[in-house]
N, C-alpha and C positions, 0 to 999 in steps of 0.2 A: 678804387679807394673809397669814393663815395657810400659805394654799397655796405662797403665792411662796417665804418664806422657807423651808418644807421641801424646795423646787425647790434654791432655794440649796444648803442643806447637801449636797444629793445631787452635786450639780452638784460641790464640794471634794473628797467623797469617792469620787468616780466612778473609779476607774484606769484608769492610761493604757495600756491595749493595744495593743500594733503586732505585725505581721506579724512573723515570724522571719526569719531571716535563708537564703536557699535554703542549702540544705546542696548540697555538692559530688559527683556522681556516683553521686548516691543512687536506685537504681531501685526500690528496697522500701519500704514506711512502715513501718519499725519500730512494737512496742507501744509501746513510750515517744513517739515520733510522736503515736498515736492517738491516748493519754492527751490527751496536750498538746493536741491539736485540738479533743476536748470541752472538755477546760476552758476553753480559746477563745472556744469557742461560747456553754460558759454563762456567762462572764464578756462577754459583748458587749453581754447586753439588761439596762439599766439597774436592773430591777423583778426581777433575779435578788436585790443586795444586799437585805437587810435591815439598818437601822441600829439599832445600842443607843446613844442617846443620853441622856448623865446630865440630870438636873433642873439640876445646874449649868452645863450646856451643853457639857462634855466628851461625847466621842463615840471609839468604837474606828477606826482607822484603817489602810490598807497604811502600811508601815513604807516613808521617803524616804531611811534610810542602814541597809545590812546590814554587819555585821561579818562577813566572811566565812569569816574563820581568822587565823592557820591552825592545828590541837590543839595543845596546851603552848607555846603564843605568849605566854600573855598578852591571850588575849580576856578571861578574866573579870575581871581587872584593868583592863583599857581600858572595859569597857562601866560597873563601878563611878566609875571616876575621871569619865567621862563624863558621869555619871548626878549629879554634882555639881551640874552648869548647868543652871538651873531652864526653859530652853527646851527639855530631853530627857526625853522618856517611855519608858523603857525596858521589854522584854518581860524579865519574871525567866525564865523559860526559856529552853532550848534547843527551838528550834520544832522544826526540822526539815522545814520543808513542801516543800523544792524535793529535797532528798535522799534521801527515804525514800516509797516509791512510794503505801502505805495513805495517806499524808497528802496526797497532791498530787492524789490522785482526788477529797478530799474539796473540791475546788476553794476558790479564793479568799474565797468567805464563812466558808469555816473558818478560811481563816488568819489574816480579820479577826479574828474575833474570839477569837483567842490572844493581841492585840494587848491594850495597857494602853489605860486611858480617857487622853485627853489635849486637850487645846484647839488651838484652829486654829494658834495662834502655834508652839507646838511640834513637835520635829523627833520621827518616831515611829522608835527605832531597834531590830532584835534582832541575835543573834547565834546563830548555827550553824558553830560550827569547822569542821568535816565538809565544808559548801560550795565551799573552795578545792581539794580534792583531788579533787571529784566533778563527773567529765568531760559526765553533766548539766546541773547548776547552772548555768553561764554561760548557755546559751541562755533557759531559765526564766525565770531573772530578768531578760532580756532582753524577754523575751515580757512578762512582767507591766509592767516599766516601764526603756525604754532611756536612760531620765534618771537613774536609779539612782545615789547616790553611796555609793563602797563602800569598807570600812575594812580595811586587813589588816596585822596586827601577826606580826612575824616574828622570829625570836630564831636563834643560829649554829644550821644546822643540826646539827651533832654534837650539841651541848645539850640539842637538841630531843629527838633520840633516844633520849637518857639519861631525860629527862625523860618519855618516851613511855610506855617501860620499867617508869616508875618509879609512874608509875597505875595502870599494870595489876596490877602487883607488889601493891599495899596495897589493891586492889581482892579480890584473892584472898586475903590476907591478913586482911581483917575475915571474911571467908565460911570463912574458918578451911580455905581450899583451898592446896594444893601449889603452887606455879610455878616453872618452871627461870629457872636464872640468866640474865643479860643474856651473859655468852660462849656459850650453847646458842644464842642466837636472831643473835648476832652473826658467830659463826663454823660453818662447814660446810664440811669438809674438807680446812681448815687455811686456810681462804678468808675473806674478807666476805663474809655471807650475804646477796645482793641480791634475794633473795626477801622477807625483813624486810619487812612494812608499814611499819615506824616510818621507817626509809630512805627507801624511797619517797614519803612523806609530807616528805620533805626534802628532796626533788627540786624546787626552788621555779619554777624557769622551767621548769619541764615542765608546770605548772599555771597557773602563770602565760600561758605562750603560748595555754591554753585563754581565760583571762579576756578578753587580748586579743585572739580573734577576735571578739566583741563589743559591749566597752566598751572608749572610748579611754583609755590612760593615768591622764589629767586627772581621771579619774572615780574613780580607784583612789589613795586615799592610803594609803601604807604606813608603818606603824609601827614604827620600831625598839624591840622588845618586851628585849632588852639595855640599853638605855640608858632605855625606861620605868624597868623594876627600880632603875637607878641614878641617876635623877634624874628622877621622873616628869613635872616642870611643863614643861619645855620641850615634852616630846614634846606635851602635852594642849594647850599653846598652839597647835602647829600643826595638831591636830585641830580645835578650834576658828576657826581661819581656813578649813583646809578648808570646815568645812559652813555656812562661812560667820555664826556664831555672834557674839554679840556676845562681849566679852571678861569674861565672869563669873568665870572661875577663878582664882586664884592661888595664888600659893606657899604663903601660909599657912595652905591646904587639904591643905597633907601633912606628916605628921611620919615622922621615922624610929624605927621602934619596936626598941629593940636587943636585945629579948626573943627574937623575931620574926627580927629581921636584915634586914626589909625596912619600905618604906614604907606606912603608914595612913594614913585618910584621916581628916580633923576638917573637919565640918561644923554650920554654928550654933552651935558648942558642943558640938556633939556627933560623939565619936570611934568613929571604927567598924577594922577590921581584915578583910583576906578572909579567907576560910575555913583552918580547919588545914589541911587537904587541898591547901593551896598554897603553893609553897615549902618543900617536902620535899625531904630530900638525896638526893641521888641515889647509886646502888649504887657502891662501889668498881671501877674500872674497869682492868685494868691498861693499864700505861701504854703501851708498843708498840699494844696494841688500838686505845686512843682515839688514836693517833696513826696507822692505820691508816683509822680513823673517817675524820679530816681529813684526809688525802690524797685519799682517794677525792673525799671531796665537792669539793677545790679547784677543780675544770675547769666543775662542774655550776654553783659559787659566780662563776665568772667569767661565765659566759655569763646568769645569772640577773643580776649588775650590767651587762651591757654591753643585755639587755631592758629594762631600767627604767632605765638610765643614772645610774647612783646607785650606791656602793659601801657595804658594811656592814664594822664591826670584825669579821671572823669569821674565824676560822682558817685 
């Protein structure tokens, strides 16, 4: 009896591997290729996993919904508000296993257990910003599992930029280091500097077109990370239907805290708020700039709504 039932468990947690998808015109295997091929391998034979299972019958598990991104969206805001509905185990970190190459050698029993303990009923979710701009990832988490439901919360690009900026800035600023303004890194040579990362990173159907060579559409719900900020329950309701969730959440799990300027969460009774670190103003911008900002992105902004068929309030 014993045996059967640890058959069972194995059998839930076993992941679903599939073949990749042939890459087009490819006569070399890349190292990232190889990578990917061992961890293949050693993810195929069963008796690779080892499980940590609780006394309570909680067990670590692959994660069935990734937050993908995209940086200054509003992941760490969606994966709290998420984290509400008691069918979500959320990872408190940023994993990082499909992005960053030390981690993805360490194959898929490591990234189990980066995972939180959680119970079979439970949907096991993490998030890594990073994921949507990193022309890896799709196929990755493709290879791990192409039933993947994937969450991506997106806010006007211009915004974003500002907000990109504005990390980095108070990042060097506790290390009590120097950083140039947001025009040094904005303008070069009286130009828009599209060497920027933060720009690029705002480029949304150019990362996007990556996702969907992959996963279809259907798989990818997108978040209006704008309209989180300003009314969070609606968006969390249709996160909740996405992953197919009963309807746990309600309105009366957010207040707006006017200290703050944005929404907290109250749960049981008990009120929580994100971190200072979110919802920082961002640097003064002159105005022809940020309107320089929005021009640019208008053409990238249209062809990004006519991929996903869906338009956003953005500039």
């Amino acid at each position: 009896m014993a045996a059967f039932l640890l058959g069972a468990v194995l059998l839930i947690v076993q992941p679903q591997i599939v073949p990749s998808r042939p890459a087009v015109n490819s006569n070399a295997e890349t190292s990232s290729q190889s990578v990917q091929r061992e961890l293949l391998k050693k993810t195929s034979q069963k008796n690779d996993f080892k499980e940590s299972i609780h006394s309570n019958g909680s067990c670590q598990q692959l994660p069935q919904t990734i937050i993908i991104g995209v940086r200054k969206g509003g992941t760490r805001a969606l994966l709290e508000m998420l984290s509400l509905h008691p069918d979500i185990a959320a990872a408190e970190s940023e994993v990082h296993f499909f992005d960053w190459e030390d981690h993805y050698r360490n194959g898929l029993q490591w990234y189990i257990n980066q995972m939180p303990f959680s119970y079979p009923h439970q949907i096991t979710v993490e998030k890594t910003p990073a994921y949507f701009t990193s022309p890896k990832v799709p196929e990755r988490v493709y290879n791990m599992n192409q039933s993947m439901r994937l969450l991506l919360i997106l806010r006007d690009p211009s915004e974003r930029v500002l907000s990109d900026y504005t990390q980095v800035f108070y990042n060097h600023m506790q290390k009590h280091k120097p950083y140039p303004s947001i025009e040094q890194f904005l303008i070069r040579n009286g130009e828009l500097n599209l060497d920027y990362k933060a720009i690029n990173r705002s480029l949304y159907y150019i990362h996007m077109q990556n996702w969907l060579k992959y996963f279809p559409l259907d798989h990818i719900h997108i978040v209006d990370g704008d309209k989180l900020i300003k009314d969070p329950f609606p968006e969390i309701e249709k996160v909740e239907r996405f992953l197919k969730l009963s309807p746990q959440i309600n309105a009366s799990n957010f207040y707006f805290n006017k200290t703050k300027g944005f929404y907290c969460l109250r749960d049981s009774g008990r009120e929580r708020c994100l971190h200072e670190s979110k919802g920082r103003a961002h640097p003064q911008v002159d105005a022809w700039l940020l309107e320089k900002l929005q021009e640019y992105f208008h053409e990238p902004n249209k062809k990004f709504f006519k991929l996903v068929g869906r338009t956003f309030d953005w500039h």
